[in-house]
N, C-alpha and C positions, 0 to 999 in steps of 0.2 A: 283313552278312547271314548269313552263317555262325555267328556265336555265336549270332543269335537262334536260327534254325534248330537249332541244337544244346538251347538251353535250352528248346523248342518239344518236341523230342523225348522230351527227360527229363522234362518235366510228362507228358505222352504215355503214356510206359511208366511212371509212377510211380500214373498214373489206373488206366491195364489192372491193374496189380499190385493196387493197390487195392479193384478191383470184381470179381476174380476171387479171390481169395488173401484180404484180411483180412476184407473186410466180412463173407462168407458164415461163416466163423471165428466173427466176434463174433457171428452169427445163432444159433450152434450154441451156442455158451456160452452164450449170455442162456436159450434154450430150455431147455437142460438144466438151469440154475440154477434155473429156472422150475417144472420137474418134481420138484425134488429139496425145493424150498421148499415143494411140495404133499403131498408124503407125510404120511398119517395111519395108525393103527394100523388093520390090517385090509388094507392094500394089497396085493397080491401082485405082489413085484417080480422081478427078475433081477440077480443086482450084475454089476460089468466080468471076473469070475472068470467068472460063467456059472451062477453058483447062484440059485436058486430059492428064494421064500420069504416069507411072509408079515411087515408087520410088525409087530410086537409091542410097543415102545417105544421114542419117540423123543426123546433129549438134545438138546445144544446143537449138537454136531456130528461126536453117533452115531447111528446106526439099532440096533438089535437084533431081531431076523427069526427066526422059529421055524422051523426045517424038521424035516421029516421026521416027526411029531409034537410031541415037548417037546422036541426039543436049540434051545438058541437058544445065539446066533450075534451079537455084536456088531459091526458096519462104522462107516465112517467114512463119513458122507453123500455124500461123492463115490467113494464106490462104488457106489452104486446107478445102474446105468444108465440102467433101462427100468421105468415100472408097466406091469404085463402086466395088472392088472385092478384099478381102482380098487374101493374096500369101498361095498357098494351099502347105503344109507340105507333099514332097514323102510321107515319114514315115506313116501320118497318112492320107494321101491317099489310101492309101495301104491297111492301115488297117480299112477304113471305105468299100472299093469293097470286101474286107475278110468276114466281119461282112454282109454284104446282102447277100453275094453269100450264108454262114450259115444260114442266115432268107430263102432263098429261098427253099432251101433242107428241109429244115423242115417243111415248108407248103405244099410241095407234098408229 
């Protein structure tokens, strides 16, 4: 009874470790892969430095980010941490001011 017990406990704390420690990890990775595979030119990011900066062209697995006016700036896609403001499309600018100005008319 005691091996089982013991081999009982090591599945036990092999599960906690598990659902506390790696899975939320791999949540984090997949996310951020996620984000970093969405970058388009126009994006305003922040890399893991803490800089600021729009992007401006994107390689296989570079970014290059203009700040401050013209100085641009090449990274490695996993430095980009965070988009702080995805590049907003005319088009569906356009058509998101369309769509309230119609929600508005029709609740008066």
């Amino acid at each position: 009874m005691g091996g089982a017990g013991s081999i009982i406990m090591l599945v036990i704390f092999f599960a906690i470790f598990y659902f506390l420690l790696i899975r939320p990890q791999q949540k984090r990775q997949k996310k951020t892969q996620e984000m970093q595979s969405s970058l388009e030119k126009g994006d305003k990011i922040t890399t893991i430095g803490g800089l600021h900066g729009i992007v401006d062209v994107i390689e296989d697995g570079q970014v290059t980010i203009k700040c401050n006016g013209n100085t641009k700036l090449t990274f490695d896609r996993n430095a980009i941490r965070e988009i702080v403001q995805k590049k907003v499309n005319p088009h569906e600018k356009d058509a998101v001011v369309e769509k309230e100005t119609e929600e508005a008319k029709q609740e008066s």
